[in-house]
N, CA, C and O of each residue as an XYZ file, in Angstrom:
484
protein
N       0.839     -1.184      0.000
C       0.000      0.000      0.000
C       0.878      1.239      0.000
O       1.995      1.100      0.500
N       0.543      2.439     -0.487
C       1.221      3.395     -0.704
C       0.993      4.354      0.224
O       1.799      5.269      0.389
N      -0.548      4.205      1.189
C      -0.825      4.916      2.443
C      -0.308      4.023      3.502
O       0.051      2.850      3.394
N      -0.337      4.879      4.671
C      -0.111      4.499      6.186
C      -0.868      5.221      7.539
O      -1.200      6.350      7.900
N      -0.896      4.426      7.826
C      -1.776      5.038      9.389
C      -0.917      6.401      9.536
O       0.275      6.431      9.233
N      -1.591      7.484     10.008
C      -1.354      8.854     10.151
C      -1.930      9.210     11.562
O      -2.545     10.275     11.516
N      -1.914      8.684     12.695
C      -3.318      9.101     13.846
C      -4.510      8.861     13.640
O      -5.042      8.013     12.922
N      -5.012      9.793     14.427
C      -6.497      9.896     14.465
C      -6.924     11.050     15.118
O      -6.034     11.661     15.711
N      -8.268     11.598     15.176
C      -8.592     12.764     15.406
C     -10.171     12.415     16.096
O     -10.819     11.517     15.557
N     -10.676     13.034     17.112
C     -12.384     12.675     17.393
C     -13.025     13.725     16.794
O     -12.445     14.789     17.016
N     -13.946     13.816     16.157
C     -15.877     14.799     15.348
C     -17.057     14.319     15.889
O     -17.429     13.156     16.047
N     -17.601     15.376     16.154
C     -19.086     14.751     16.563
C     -19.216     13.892     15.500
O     -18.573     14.050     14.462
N     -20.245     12.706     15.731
C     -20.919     12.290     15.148
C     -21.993     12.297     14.449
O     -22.440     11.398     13.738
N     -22.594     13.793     14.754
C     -23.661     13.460     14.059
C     -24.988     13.099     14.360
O     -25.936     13.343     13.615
N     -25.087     12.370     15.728
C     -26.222     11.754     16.283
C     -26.970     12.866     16.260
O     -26.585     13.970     16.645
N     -28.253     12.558     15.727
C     -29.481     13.821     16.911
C     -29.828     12.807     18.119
O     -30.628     13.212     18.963
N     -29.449     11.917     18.214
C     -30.496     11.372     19.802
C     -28.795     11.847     20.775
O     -28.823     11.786     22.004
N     -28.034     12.095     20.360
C     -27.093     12.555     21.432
C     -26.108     13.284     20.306
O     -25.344     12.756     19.498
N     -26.433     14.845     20.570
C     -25.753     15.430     19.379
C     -23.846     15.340     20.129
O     -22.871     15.414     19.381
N     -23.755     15.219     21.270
C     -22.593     15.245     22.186
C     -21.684     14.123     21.888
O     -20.582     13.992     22.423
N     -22.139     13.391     21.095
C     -21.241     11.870     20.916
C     -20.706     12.268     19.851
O     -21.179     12.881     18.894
N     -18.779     11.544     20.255
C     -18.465     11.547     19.190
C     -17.634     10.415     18.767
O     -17.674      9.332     19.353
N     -16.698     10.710     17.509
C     -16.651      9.355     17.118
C     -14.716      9.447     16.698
O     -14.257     10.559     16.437
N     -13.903      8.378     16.687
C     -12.709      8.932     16.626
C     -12.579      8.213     14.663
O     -13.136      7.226     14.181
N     -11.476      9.383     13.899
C     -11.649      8.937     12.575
C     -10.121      8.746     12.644
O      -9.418      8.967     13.630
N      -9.711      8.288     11.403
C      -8.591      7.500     11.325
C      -7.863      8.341     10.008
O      -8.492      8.680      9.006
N      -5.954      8.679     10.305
C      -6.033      9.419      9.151
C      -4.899      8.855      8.973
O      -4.280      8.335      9.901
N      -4.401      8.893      7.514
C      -3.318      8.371      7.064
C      -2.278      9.130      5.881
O      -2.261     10.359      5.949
N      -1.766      8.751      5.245
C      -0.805      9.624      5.060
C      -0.702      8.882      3.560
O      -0.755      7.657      3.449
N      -0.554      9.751      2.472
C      -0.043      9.068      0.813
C       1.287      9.002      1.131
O       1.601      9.931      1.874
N       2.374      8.117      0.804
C       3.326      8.070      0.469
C       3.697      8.477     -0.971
O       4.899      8.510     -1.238
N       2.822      8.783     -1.911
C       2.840      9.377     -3.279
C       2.756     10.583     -2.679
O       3.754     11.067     -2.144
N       1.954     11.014     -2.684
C       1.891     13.059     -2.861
C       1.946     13.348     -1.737
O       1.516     14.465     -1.452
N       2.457     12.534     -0.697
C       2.497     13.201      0.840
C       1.498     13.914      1.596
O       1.580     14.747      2.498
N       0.607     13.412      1.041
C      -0.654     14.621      2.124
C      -1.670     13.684      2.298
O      -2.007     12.707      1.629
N      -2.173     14.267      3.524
C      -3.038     13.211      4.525
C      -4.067     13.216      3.993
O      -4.312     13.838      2.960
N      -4.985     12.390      4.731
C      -6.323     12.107      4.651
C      -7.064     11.645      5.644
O      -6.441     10.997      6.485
N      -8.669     11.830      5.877
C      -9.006     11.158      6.737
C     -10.306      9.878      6.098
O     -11.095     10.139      5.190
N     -10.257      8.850      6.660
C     -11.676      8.090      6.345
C     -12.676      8.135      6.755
O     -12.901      7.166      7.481
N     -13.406      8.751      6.676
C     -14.911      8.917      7.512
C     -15.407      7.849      7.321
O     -14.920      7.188      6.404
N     -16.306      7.393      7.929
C     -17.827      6.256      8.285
C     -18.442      6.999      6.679
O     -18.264      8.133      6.236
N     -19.130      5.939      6.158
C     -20.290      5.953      5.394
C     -20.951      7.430      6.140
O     -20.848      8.567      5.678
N     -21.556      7.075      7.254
C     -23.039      8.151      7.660
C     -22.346      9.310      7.599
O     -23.083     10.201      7.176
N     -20.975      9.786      7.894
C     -20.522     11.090      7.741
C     -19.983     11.541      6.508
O     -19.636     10.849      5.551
N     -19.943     13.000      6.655
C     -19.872     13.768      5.546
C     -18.727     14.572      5.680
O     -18.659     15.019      6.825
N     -17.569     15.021      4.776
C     -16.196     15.773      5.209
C     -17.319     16.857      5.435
O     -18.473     16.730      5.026
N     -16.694     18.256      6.343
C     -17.081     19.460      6.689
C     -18.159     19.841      7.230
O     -18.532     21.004      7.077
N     -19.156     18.598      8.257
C     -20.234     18.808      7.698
C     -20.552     18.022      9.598
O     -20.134     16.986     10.115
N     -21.378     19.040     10.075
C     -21.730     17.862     11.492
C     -23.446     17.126     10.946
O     -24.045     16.687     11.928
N     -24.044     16.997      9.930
C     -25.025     16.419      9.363
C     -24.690     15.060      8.953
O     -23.707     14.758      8.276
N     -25.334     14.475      9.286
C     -25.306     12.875      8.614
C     -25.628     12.858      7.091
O     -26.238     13.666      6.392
N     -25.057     11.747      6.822
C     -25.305     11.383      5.113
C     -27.063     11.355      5.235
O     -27.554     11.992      4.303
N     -28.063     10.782      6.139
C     -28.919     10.157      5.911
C     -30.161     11.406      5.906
O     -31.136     11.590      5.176
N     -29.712     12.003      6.865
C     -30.360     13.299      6.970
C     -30.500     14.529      5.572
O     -31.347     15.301      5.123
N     -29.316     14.176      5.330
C     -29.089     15.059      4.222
C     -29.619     14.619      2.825
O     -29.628     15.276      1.784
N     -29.889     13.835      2.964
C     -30.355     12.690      2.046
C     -31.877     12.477      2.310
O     -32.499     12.370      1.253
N     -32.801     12.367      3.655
C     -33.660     12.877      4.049
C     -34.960     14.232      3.641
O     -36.175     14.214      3.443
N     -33.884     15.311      3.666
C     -33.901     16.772      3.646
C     -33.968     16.790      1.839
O     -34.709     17.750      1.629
N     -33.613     16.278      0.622
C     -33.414     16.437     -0.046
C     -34.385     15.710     -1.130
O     -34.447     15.989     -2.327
N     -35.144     14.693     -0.427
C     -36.142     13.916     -0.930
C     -37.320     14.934     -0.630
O     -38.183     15.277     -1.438
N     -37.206     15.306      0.540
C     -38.733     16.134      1.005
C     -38.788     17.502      0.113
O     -39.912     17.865     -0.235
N     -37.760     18.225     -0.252
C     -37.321     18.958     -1.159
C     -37.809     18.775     -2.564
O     -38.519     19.584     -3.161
N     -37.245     17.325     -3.167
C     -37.801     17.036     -4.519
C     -38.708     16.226     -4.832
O     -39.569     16.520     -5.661
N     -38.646     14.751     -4.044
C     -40.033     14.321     -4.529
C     -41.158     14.169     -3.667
O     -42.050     13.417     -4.060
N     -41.283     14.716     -2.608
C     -42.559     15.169     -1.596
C     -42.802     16.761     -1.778
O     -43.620     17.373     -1.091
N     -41.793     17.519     -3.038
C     -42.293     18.596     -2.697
C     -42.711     19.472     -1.806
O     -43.534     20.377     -1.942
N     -41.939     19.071     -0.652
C     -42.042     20.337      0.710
C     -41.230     21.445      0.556
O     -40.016     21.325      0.393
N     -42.032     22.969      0.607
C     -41.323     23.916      0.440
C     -39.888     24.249      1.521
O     -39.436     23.911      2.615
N     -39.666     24.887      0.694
C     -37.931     24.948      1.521
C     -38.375     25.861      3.212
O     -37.887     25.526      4.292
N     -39.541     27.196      2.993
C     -39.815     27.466      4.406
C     -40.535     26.325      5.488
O     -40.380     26.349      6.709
N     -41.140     25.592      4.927
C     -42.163     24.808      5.618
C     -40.981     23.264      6.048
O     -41.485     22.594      6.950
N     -39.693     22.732      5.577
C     -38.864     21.826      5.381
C     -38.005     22.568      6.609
O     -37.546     21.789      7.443
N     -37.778     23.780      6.778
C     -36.644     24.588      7.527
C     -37.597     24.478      9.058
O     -37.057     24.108     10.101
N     -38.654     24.753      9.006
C     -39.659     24.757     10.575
C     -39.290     23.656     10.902
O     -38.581     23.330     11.855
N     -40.014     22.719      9.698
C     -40.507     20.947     10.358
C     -38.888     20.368     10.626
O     -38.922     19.703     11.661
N     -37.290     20.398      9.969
C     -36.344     19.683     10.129
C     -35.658     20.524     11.632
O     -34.925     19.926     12.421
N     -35.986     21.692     11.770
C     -35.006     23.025     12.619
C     -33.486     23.224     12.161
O     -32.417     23.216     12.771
N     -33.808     23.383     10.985
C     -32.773     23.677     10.156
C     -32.502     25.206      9.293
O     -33.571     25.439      8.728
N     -31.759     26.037      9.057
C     -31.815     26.917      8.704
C     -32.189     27.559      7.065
O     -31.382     26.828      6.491
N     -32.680     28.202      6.165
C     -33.424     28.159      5.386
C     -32.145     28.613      4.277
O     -32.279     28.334      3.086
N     -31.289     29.108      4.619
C     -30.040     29.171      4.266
C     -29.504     28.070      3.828
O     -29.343     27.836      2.630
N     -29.037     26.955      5.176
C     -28.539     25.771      5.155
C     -29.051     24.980      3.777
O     -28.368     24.371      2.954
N     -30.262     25.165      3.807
C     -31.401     24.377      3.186
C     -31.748     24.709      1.624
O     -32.463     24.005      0.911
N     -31.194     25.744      1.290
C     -31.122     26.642      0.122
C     -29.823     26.245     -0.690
O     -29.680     25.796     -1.827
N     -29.047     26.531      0.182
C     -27.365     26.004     -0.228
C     -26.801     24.300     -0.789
O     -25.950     23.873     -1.568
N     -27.806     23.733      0.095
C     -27.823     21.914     -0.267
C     -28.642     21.814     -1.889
O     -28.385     21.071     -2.837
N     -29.658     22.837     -1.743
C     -30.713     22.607     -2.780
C     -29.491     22.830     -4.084
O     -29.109     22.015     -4.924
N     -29.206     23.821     -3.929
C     -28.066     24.545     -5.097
C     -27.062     23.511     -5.276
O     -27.203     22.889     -6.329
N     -25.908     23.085     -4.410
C     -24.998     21.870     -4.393
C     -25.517     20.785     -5.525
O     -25.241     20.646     -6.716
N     -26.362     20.102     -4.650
C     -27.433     19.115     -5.676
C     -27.177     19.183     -6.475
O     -26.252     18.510     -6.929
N     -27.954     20.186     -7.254
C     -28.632     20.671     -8.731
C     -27.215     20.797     -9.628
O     -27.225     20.235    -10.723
N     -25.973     21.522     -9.206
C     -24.738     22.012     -9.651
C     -24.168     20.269     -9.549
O     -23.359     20.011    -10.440
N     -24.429     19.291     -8.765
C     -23.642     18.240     -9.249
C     -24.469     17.082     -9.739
O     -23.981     15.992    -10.038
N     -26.065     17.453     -9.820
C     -26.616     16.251    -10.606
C     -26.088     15.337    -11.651
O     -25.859     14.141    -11.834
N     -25.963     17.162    -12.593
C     -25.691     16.408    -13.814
C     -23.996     15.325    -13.595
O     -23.873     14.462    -14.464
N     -23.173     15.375    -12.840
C     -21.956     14.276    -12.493
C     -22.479     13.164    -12.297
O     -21.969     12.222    -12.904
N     -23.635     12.890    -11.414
C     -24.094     11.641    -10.444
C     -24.685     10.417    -11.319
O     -25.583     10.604    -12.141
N     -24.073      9.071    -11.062
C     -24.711      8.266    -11.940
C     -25.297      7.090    -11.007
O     -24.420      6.517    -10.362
N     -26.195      6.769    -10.873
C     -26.660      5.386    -10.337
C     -25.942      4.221    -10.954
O     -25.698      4.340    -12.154
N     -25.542      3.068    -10.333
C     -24.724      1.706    -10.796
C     -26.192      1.349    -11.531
O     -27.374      1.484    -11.214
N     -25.345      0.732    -12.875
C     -26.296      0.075    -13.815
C     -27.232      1.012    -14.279
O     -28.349      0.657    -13.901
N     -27.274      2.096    -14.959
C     -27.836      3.400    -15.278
C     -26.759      4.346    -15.863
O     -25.619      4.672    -15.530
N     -27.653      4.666    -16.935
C     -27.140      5.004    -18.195
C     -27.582      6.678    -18.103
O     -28.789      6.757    -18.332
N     -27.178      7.582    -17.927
C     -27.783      9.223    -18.177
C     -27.613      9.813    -16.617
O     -27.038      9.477    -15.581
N     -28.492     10.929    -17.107
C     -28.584     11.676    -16.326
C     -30.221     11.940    -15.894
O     -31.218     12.157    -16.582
N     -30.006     11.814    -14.390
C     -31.651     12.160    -14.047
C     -32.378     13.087    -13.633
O     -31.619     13.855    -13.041
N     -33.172     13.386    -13.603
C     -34.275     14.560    -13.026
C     -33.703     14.769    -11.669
O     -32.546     14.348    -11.688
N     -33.994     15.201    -10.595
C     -33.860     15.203     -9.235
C     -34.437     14.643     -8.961
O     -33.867     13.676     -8.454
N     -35.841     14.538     -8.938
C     -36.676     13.453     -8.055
C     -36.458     12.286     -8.104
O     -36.468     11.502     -7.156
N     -36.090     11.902     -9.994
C     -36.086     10.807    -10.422
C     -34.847      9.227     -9.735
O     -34.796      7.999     -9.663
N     -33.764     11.013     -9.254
C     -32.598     10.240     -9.237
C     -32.726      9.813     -7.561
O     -32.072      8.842     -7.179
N     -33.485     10.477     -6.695
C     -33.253     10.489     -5.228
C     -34.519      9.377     -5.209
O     -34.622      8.866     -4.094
N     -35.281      8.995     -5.964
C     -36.361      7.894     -5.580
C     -35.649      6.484     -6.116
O     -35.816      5.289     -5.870
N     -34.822      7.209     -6.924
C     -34.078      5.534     -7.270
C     -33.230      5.310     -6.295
O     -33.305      4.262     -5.653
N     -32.421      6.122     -6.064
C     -31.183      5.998     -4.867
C     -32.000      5.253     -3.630
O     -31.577      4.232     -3.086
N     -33.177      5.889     -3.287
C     -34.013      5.524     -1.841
C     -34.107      4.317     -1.895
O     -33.781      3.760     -0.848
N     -34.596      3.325     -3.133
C     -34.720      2.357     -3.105
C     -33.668      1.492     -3.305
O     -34.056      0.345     -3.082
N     -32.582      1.529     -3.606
C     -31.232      0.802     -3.845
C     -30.801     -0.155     -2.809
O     -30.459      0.201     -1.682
N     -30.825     -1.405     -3.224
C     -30.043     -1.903     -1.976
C     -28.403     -1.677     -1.952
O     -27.820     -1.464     -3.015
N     -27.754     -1.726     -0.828
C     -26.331     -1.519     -0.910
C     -26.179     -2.548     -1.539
O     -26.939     -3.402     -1.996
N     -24.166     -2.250     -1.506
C     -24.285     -3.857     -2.352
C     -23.472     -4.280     -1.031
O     -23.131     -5.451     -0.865
């Protein structure tokens, strides 16, 4: 391998049933280009104290439940900002995102109702 264990560092996790927990991540080091990295868990996100699932959550109710972004910001207690900024992200990297075994590019709704249903592999 061309990486190596580098430390570790603790981040919240993420939890809402205990936003106080956290979790320790693991970082390592390229021996090619010399600069670190860390591995997050699946549920986390680099920069971000939100879970993958939430965010992922927040983004369905957005496109294919059609909940407005003020009425999504009350019901999650999330900021309308926050919530504005994810919407934009999205949209700016749809067109990149491909589902395994899927050919194009999808709608938003189209692509977050397929994702919902996906089993891992």
């Amino acid at each position: 391998m061309h990486w190596i264990g580098w430390g570790s560092y603790s981040r919240y996790a993420g939890d809402p049933e205990d936003p106080s927990r956290r979790t320790a991540i693991s970082r390592r080091l390229c021996k090619i280009v010399e600069r670190t990295f860390s591995v997050l868990p699946d549920s986390l996100q680099p920069y971000s104290s939100v879970r993958t699932s939430l965010v992922l959550a927040w983004l369905h109710a957005l496109f294919v439940e059609r909940v407005g972004l003020n009425t999504l910001a009350r019901h999650a207690g999330a900021g309308r900002g926050v919530l504005r900024s994810l919407k934009a992200r999205f949209l700016r990297a749809l067109p990149k995102l491909r589902l395994p075994r899927r050919e194009g590019v999808l709608a938003p709704a189209a692509f977050l109702e397929r994702l919902s249903v996906m089993e891992p592999d």
